[in-house]
C-alpha positions in Angstrom: 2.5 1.9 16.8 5.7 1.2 17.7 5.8 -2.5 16.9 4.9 -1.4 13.5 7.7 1.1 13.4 10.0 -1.1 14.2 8.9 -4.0 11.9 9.3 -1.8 9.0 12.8 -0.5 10.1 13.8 -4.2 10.2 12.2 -4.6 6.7 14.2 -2.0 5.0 17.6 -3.1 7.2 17.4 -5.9 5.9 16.7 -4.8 2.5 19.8 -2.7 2.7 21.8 -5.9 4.4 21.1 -7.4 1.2 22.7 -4.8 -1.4 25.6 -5.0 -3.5 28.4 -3.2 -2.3 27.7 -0.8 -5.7 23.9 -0.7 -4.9 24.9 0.3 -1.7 27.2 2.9 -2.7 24.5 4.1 -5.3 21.2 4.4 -2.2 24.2 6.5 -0.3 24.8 8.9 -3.7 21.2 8.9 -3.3 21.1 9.9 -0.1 23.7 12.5 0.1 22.3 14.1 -3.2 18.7 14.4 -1.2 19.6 17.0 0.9 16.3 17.3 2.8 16.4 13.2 3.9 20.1 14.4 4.8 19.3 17.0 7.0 17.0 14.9 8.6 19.3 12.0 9.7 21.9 14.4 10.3 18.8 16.2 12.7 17.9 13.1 14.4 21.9 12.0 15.0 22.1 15.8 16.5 19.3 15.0 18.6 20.4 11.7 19.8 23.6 13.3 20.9 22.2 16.1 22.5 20.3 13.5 24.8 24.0 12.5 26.3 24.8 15.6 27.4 24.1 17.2 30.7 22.8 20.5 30.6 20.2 22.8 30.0 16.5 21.0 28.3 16.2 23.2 25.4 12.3 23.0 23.4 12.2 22.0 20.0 11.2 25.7 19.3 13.8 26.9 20.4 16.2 24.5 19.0 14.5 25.7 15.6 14.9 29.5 16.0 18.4 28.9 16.8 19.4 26.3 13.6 17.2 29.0 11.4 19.1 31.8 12.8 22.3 30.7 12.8 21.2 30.3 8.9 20.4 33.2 7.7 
């Protein structure tokens, strides 16, 4: 699975390696206008932070209920 994964990452960076710098600048209009793919990378950067600091290990559910909480 992850071979696979990372096959098709390499696909699409190269893809993106291969823009225009005004195709480029149009996919990251795109991206900042898609507020759900957004959230996501902004998620998964969060996550991959969290992971360098020390501290308490803190569930996914929990992470959840806090972000929807903090929310409302």
């Amino acid at each position: 699975m992850a071979g696979s994964v990372d096959a098709t990452v390499e696909v699409f960076w190269k893809a993106y390696g291969m823009l225009k710098v005004s195709e480029r600048a149009a996919l990251a209009g795109r991206i900042l206008r898609d507020r759900g793919l957004l959230e996501g990378v902004y998620d998964h950067f969060l996550i991959e932070q969290a992971k360098k600091v020390k501290g308490r290990a803190v569930s996914l559910n929990e992470y959840l209920a806090r972000r929807r909480k903090r929310r409302a």
